[in-house]
Biopython code that builds the backbone (N, CA, C, O; Angstrom):
import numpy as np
from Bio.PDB.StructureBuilder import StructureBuilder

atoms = [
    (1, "UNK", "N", (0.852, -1.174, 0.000)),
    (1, "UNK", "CA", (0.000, 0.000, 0.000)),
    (1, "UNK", "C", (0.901, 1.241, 0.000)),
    (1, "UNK", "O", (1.721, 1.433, 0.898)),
    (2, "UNK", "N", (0.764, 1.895, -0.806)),
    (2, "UNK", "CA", (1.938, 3.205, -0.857)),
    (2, "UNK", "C", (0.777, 4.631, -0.339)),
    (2, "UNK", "O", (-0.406, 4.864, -0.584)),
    (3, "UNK", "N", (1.670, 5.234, 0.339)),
    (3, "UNK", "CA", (1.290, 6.622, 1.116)),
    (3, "UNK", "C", (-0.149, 7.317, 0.204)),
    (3, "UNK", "O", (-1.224, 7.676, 0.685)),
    (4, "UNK", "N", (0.207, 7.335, -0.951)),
    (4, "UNK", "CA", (-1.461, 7.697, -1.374)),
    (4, "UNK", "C", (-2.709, 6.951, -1.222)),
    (4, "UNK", "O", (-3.710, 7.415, -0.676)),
    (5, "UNK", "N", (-2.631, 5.964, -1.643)),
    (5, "UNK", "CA", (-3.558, 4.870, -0.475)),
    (5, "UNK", "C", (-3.760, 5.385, 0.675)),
    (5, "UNK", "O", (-4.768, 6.056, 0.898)),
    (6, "UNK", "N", (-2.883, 5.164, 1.535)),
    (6, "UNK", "CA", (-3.335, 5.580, 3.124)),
    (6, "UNK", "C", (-4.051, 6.391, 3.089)),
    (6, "UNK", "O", (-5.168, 6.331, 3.603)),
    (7, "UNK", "N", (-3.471, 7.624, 2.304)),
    (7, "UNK", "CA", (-3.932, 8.806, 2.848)),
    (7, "UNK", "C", (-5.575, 9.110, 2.256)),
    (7, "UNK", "O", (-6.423, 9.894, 2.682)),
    (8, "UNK", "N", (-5.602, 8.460, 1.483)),
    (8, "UNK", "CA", (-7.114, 8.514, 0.534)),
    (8, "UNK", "C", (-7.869, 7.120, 1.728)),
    (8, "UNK", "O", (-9.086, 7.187, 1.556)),
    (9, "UNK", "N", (-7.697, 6.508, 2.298)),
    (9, "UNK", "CA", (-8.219, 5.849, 3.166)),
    (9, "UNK", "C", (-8.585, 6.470, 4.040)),
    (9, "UNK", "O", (-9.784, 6.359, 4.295)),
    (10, "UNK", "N", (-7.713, 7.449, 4.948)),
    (10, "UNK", "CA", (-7.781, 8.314, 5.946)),
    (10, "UNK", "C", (-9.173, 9.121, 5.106)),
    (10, "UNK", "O", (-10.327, 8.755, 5.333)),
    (11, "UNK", "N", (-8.928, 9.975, 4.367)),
    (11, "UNK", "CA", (-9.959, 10.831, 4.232)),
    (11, "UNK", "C", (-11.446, 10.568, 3.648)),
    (11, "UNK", "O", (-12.392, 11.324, 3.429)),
    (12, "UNK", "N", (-11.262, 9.264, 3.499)),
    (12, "UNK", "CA", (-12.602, 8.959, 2.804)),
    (12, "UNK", "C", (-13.481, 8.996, 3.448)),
    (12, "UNK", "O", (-14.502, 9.503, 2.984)),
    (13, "UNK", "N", (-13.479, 8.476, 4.799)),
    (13, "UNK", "CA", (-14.947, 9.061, 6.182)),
    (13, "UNK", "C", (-15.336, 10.104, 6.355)),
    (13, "UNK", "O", (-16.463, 10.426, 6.731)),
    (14, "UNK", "N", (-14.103, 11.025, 6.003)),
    (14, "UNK", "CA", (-14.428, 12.452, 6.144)),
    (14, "UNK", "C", (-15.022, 13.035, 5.402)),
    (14, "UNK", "O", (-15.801, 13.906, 5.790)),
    (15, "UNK", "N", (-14.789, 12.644, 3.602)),
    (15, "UNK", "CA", (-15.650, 12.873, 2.807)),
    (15, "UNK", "C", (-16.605, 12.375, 2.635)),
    (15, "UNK", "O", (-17.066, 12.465, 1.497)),
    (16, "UNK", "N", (-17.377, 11.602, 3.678)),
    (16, "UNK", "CA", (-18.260, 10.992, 3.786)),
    (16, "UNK", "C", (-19.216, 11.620, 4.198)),
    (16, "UNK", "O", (-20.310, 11.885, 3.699)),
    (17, "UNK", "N", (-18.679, 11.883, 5.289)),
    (17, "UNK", "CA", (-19.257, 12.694, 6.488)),
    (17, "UNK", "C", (-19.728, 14.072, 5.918)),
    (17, "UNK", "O", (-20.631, 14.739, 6.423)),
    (18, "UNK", "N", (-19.101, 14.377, 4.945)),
    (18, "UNK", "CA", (-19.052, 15.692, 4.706)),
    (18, "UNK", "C", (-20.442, 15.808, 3.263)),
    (18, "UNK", "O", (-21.156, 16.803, 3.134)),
    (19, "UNK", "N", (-20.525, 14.627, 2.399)),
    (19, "UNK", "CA", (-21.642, 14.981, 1.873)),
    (19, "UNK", "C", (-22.893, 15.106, 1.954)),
    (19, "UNK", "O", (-23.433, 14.617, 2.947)),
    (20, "UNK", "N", (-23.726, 15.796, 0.937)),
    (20, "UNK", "CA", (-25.091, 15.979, 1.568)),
    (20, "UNK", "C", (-26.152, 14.890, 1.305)),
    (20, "UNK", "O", (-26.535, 14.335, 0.276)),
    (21, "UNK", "N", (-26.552, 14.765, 2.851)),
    (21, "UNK", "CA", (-27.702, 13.388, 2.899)),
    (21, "UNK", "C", (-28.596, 13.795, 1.933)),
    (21, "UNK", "O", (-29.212, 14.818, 1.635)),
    (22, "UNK", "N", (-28.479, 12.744, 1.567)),
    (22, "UNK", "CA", (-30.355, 12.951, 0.878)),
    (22, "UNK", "C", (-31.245, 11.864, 0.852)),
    (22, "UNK", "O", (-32.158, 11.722, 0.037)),
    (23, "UNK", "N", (-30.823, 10.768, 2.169)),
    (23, "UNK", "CA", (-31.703, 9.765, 2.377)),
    (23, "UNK", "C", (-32.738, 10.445, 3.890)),
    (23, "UNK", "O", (-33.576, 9.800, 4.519)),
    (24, "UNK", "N", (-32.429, 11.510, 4.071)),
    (24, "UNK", "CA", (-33.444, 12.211, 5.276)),
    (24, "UNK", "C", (-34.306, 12.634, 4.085)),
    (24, "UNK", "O", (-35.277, 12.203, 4.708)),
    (25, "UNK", "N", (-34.847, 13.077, 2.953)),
    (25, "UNK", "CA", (-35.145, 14.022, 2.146)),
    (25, "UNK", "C", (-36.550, 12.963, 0.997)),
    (25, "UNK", "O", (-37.626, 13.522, 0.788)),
    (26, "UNK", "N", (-36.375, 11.958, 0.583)),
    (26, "UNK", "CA", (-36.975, 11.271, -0.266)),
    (26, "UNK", "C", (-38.192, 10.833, 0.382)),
    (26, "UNK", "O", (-38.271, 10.563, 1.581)),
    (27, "UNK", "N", (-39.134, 10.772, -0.451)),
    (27, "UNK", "CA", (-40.639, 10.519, -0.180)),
    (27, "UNK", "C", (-41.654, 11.052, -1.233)),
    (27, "UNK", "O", (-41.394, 11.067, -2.436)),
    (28, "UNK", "N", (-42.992, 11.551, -0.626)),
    (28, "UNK", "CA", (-44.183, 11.925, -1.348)),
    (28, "UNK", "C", (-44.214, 13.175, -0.364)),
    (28, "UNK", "O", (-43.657, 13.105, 0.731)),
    (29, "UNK", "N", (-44.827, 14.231, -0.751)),
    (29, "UNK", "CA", (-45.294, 15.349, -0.116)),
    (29, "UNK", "C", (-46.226, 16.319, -1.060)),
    (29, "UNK", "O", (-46.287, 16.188, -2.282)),
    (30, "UNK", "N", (-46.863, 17.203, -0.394)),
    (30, "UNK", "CA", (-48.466, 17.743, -0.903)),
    (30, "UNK", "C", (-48.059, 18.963, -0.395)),
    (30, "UNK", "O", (-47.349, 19.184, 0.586)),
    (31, "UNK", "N", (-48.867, 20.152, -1.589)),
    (31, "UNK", "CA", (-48.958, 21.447, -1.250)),
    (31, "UNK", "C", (-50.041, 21.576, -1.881)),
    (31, "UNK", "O", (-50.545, 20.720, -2.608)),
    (32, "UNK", "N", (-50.647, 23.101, -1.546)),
    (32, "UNK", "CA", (-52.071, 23.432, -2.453)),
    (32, "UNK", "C", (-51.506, 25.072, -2.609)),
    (32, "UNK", "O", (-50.812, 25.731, -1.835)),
    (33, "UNK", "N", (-52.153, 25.459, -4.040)),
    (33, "UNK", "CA", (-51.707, 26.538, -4.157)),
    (33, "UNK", "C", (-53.231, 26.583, -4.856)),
    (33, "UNK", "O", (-53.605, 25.859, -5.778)),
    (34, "UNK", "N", (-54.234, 27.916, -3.986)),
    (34, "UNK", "CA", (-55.936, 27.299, -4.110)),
    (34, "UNK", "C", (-56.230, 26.158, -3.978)),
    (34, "UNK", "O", (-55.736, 25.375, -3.168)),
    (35, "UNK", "N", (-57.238, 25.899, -4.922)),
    (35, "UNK", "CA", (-58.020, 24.851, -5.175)),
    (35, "UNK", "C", (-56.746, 23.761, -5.627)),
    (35, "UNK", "O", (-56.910, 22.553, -5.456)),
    (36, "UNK", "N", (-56.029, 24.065, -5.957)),
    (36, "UNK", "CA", (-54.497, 22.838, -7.039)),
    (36, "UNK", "C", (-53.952, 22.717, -5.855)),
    (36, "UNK", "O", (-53.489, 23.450, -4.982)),
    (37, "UNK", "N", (-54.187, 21.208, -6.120)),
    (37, "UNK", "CA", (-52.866, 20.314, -5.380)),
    (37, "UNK", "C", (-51.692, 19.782, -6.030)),
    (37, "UNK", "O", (-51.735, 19.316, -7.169)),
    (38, "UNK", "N", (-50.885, 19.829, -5.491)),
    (38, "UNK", "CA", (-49.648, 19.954, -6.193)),
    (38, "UNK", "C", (-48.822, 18.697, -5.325)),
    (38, "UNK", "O", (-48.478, 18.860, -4.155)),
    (39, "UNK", "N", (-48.544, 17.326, -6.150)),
    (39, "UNK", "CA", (-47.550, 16.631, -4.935)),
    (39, "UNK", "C", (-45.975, 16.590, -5.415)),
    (39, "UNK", "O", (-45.796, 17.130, -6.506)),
    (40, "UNK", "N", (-45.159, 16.208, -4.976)),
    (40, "UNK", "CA", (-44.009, 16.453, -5.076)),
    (40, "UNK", "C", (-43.310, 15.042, -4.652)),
    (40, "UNK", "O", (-43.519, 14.615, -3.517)),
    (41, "UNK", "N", (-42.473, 14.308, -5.563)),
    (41, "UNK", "CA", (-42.256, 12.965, -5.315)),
    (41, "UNK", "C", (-40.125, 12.985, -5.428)),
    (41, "UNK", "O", (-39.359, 13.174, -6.373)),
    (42, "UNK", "N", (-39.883, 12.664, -3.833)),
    (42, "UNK", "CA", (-38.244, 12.762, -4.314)),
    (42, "UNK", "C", (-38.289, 11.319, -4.107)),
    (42, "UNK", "O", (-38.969, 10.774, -3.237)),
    (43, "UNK", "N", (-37.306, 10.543, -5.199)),
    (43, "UNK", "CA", (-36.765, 9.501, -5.204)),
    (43, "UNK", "C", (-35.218, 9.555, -4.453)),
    (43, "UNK", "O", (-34.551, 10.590, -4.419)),
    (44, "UNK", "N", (-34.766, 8.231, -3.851)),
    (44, "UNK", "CA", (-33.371, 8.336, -3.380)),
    (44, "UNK", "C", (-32.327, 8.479, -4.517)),
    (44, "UNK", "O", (-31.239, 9.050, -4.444)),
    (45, "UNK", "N", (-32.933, 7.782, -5.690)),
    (45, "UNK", "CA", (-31.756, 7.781, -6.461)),
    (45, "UNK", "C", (-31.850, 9.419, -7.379)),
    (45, "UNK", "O", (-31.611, 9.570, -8.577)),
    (46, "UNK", "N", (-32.201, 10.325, -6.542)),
    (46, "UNK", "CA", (-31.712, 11.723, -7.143)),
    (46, "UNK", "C", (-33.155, 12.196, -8.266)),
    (46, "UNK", "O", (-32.963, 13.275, -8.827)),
    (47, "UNK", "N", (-34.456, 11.528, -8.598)),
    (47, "UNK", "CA", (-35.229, 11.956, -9.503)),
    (47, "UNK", "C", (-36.063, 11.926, -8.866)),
    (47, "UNK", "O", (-36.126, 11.040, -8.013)),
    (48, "UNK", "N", (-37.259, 13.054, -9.019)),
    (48, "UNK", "CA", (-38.705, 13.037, -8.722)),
    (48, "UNK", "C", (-39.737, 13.054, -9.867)),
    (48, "UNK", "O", (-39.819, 12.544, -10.984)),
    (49, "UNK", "N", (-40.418, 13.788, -9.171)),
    (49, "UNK", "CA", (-41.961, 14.303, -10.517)),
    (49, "UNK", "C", (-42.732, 15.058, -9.160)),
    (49, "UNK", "O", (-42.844, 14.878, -7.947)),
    (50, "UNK", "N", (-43.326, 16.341, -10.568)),
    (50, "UNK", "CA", (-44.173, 17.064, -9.958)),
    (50, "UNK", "C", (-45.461, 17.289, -10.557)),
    (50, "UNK", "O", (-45.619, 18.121, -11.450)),
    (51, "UNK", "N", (-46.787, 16.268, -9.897)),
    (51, "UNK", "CA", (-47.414, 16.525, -10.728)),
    (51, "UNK", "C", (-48.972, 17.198, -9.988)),
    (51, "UNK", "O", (-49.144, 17.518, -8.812)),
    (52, "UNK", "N", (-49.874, 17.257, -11.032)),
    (52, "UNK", "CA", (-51.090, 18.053, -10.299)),
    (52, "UNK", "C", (-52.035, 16.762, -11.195)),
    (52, "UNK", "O", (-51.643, 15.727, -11.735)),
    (53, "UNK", "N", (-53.804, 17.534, -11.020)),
    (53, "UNK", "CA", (-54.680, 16.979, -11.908)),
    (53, "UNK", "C", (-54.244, 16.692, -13.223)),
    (53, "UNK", "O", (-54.775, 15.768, -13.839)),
    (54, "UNK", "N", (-53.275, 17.421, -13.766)),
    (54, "UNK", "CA", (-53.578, 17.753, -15.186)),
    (54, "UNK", "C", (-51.902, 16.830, -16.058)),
    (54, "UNK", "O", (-51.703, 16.260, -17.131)),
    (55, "UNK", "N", (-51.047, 17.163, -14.814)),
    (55, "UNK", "CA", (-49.459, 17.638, -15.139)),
    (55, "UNK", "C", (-48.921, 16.873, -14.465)),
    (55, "UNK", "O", (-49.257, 16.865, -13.280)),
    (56, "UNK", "N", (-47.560, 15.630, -15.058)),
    (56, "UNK", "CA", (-46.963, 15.149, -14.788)),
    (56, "UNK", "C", (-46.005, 15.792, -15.342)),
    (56, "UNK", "O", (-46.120, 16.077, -16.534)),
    (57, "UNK", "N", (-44.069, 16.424, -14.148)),
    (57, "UNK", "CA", (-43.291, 16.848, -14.682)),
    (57, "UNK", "C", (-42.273, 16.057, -14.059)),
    (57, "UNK", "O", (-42.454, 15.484, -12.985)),
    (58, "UNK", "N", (-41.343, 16.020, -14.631)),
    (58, "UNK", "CA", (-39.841, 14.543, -14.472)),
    (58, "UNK", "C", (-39.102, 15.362, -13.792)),
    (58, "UNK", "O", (-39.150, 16.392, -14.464)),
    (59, "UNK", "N", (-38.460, 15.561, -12.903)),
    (59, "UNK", "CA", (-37.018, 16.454, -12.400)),
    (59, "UNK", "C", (-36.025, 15.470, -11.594)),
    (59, "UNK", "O", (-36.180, 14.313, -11.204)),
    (60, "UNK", "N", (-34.981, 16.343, -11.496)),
    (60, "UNK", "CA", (-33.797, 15.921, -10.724)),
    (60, "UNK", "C", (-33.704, 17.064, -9.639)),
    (60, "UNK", "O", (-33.939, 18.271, -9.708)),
    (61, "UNK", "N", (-33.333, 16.354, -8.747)),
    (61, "UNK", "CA", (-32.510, 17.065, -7.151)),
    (61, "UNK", "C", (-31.786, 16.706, -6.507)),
    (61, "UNK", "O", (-31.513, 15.517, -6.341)),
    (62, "UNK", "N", (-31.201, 17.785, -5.887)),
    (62, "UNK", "CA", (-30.275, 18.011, -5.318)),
    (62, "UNK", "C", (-29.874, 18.234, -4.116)),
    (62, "UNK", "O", (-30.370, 19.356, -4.019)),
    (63, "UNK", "N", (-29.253, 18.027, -2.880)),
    (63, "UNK", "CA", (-29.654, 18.678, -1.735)),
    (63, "UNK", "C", (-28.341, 19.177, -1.352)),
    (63, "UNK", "O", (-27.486, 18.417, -0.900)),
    (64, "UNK", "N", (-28.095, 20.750, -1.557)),
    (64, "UNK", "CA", (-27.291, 21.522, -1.454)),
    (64, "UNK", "C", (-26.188, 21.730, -0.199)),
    (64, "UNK", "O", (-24.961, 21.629, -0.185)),
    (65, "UNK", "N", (-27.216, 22.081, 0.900)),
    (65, "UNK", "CA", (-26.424, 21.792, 2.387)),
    (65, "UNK", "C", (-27.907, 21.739, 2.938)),
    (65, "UNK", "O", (-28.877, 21.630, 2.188)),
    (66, "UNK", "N", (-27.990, 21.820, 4.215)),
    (66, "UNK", "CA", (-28.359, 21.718, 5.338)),
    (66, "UNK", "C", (-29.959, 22.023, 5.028)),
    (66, "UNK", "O", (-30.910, 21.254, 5.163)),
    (67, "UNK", "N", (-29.950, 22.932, 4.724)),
    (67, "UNK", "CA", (-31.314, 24.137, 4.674)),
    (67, "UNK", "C", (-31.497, 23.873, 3.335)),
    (67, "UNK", "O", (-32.667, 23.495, 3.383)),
    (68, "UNK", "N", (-31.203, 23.804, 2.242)),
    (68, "UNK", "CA", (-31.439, 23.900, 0.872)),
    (68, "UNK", "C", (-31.635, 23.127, -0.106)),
    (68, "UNK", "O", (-30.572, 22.640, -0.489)),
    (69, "UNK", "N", (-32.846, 22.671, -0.901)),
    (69, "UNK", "CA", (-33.032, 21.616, -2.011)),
    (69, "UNK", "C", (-33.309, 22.669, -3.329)),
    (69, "UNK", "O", (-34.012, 23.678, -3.381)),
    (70, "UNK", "N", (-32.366, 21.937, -4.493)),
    (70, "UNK", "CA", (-32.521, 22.184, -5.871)),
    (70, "UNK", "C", (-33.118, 21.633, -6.381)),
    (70, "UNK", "O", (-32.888, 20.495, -5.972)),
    (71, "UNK", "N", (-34.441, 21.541, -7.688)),
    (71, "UNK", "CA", (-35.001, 20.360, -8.436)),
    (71, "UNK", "C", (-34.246, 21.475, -9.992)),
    (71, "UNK", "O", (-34.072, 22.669, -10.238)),
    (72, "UNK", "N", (-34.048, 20.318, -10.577)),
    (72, "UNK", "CA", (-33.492, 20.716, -12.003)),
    (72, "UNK", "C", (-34.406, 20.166, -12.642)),
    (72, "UNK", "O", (-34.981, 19.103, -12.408)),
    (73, "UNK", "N", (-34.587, 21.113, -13.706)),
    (73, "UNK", "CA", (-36.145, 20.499, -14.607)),
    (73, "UNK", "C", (-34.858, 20.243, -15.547)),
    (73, "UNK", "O", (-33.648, 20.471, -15.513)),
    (74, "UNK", "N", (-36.206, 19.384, -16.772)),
    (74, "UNK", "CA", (-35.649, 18.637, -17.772)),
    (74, "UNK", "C", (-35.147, 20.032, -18.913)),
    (74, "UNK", "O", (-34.161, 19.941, -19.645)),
    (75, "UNK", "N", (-35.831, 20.962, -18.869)),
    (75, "UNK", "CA", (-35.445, 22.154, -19.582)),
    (75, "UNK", "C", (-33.761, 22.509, -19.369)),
    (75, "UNK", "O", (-33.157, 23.181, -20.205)),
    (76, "UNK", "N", (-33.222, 22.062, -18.362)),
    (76, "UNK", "CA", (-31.893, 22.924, -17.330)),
    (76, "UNK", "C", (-32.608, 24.195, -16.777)),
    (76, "UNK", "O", (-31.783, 25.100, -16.650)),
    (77, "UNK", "N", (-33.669, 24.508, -16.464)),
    (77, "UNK", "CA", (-33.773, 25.126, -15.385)),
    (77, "UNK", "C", (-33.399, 24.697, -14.021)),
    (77, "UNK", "O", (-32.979, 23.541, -14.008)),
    (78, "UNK", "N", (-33.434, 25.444, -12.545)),
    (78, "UNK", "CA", (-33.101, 25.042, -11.595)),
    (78, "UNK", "C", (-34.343, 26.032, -10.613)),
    (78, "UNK", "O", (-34.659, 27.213, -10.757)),
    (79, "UNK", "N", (-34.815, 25.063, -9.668)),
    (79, "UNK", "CA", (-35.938, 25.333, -8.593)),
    (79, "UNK", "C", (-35.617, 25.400, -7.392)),
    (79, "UNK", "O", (-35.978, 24.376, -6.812)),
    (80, "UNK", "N", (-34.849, 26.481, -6.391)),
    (80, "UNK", "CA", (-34.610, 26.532, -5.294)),
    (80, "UNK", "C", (-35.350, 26.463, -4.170)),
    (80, "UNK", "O", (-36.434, 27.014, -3.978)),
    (81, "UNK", "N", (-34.577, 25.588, -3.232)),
    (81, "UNK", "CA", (-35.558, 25.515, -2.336)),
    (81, "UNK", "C", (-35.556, 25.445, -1.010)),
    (81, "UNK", "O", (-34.425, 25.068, -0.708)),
    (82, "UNK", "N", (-36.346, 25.636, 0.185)),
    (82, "UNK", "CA", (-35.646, 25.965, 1.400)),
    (82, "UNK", "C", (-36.059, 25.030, 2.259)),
    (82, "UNK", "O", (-37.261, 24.853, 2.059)),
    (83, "UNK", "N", (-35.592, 24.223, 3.268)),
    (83, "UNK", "CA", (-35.930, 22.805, 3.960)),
    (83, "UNK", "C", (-36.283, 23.144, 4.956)),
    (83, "UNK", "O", (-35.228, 23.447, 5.514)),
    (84, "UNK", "N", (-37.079, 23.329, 5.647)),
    (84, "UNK", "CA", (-37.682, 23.923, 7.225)),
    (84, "UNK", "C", (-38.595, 22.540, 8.017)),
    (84, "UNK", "O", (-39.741, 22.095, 7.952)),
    (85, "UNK", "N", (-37.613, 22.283, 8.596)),
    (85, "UNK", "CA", (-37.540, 21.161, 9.455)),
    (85, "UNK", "C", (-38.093, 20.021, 8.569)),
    (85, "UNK", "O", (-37.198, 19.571, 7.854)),
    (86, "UNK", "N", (-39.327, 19.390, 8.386)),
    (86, "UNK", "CA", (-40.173, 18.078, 7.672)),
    (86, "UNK", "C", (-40.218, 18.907, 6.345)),
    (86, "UNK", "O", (-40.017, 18.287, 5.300)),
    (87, "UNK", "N", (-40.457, 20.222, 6.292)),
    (87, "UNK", "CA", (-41.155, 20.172, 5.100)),
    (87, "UNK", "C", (-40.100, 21.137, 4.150)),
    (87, "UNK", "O", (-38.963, 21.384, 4.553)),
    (88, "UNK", "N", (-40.655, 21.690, 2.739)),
    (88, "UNK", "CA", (-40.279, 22.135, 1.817)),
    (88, "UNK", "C", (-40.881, 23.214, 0.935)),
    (88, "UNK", "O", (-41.849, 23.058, 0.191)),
    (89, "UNK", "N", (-40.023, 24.584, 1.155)),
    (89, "UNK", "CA", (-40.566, 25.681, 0.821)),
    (89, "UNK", "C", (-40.319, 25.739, -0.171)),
    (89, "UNK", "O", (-39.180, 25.286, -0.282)),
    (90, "UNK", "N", (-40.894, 26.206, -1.591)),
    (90, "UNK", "CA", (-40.402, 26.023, -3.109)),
    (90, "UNK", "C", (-41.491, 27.779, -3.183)),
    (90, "UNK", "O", (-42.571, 27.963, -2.621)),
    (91, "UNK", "N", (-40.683, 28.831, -4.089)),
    (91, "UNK", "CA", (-40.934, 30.536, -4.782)),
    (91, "UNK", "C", (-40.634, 29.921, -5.989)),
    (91, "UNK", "O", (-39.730, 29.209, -6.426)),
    (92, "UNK", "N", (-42.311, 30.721, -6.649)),
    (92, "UNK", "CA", (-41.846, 30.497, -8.031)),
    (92, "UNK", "C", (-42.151, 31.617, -8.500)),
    (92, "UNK", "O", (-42.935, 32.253, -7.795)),
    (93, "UNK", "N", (-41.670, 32.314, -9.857)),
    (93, "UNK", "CA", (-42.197, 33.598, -10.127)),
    (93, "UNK", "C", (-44.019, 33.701, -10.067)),
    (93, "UNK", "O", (-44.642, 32.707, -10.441)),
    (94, "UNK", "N", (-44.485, 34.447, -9.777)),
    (94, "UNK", "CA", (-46.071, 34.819, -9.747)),
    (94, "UNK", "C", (-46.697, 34.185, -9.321)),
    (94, "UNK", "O", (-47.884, 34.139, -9.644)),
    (95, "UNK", "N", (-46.107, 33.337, -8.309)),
    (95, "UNK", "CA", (-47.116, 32.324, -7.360)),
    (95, "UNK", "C", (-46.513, 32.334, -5.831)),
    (95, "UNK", "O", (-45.350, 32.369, -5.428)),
    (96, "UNK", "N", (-47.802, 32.289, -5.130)),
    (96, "UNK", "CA", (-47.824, 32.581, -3.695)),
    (96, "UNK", "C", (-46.000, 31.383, -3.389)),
    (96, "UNK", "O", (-45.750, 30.555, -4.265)),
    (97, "UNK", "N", (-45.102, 31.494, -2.267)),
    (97, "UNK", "CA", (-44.948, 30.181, -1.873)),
    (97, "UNK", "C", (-45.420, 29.292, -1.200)),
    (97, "UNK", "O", (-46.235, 29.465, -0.294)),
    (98, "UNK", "N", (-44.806, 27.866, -1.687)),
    (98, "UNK", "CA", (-45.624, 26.250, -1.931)),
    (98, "UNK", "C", (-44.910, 26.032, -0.789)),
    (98, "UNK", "O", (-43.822, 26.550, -0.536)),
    (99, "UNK", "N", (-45.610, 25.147, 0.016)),
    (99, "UNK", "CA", (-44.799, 24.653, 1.336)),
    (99, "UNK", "C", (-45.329, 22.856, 1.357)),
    (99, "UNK", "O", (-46.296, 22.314, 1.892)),
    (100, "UNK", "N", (-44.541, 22.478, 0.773)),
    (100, "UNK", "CA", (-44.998, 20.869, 0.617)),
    (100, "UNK", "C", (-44.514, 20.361, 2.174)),
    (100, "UNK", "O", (-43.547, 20.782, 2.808)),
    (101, "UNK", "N", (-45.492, 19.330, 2.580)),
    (101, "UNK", "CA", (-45.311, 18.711, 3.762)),
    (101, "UNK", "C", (-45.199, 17.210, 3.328)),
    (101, "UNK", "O", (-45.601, 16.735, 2.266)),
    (102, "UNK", "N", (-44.524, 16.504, 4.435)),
    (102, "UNK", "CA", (-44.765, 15.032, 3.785)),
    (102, "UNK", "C", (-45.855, 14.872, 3.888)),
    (102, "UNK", "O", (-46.622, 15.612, 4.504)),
    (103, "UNK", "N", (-46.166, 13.773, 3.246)),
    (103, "UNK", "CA", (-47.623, 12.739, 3.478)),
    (103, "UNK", "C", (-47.239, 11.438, 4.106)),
    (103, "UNK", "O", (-46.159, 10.860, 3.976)),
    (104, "UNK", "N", (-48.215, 11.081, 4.765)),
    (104, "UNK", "CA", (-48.024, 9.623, 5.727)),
    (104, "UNK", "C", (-47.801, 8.913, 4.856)),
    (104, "UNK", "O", (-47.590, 7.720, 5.070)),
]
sb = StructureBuilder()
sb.init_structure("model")
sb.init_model(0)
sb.init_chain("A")
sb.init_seg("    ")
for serial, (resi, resn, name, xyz) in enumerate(atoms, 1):
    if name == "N":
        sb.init_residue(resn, " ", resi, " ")
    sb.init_atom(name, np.array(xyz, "f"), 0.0, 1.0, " ", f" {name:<3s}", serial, name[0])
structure = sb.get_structure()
């Protein structure tokens, strides 16, 4: 085993430690914006969908640090977002903000 080994052994817990969970984060969760319900589906392996009555949409996410989730639409847009304790605050232009909660 030569010294780069080791040393990439040594640090690998740390970079472990150091990335962002995103097995606290995956599930189903519900918002209403009016009468529209809106659910919000994170998969572990990094993909969701956001869909309503009408609208099924495909995305990817991300979970930034601590406080913060990204969904990347299929366009390359990007959907910021703010993690407040269980649930998930998502601003979109011209709409109230969505505060998805889990669902049982």
């Amino acid at each position: 085993m030569t010294r780069r080994d080791l040393l990439l052994l040594m640090l690998l817990p740390a970079f472990t430690a150091c990335a962002p969970d995103r097995d606290t984060l995956p599930g189903d969760y519900s918002a209403r914006n009016g009468e529209i319900e809106i659910r919000l589906r994170l998969g572990k392996d990094g993909k969701g969908v956001w869909s309503t009555d009408t609208d099924e949409i495909p995305f990817k996410w991300s979970r930034r640090d601590e406080g913060h989730i990204w969904l990347h639409t299929v366009a390359g847009g990007v959907i910021p977002g703010i993690i407040e304790g269980e649930d998930i605050r998502l601003t979109l232009p011209g709409v109230p903000p969505l505060v998805f909660t889990p669902l049982p």
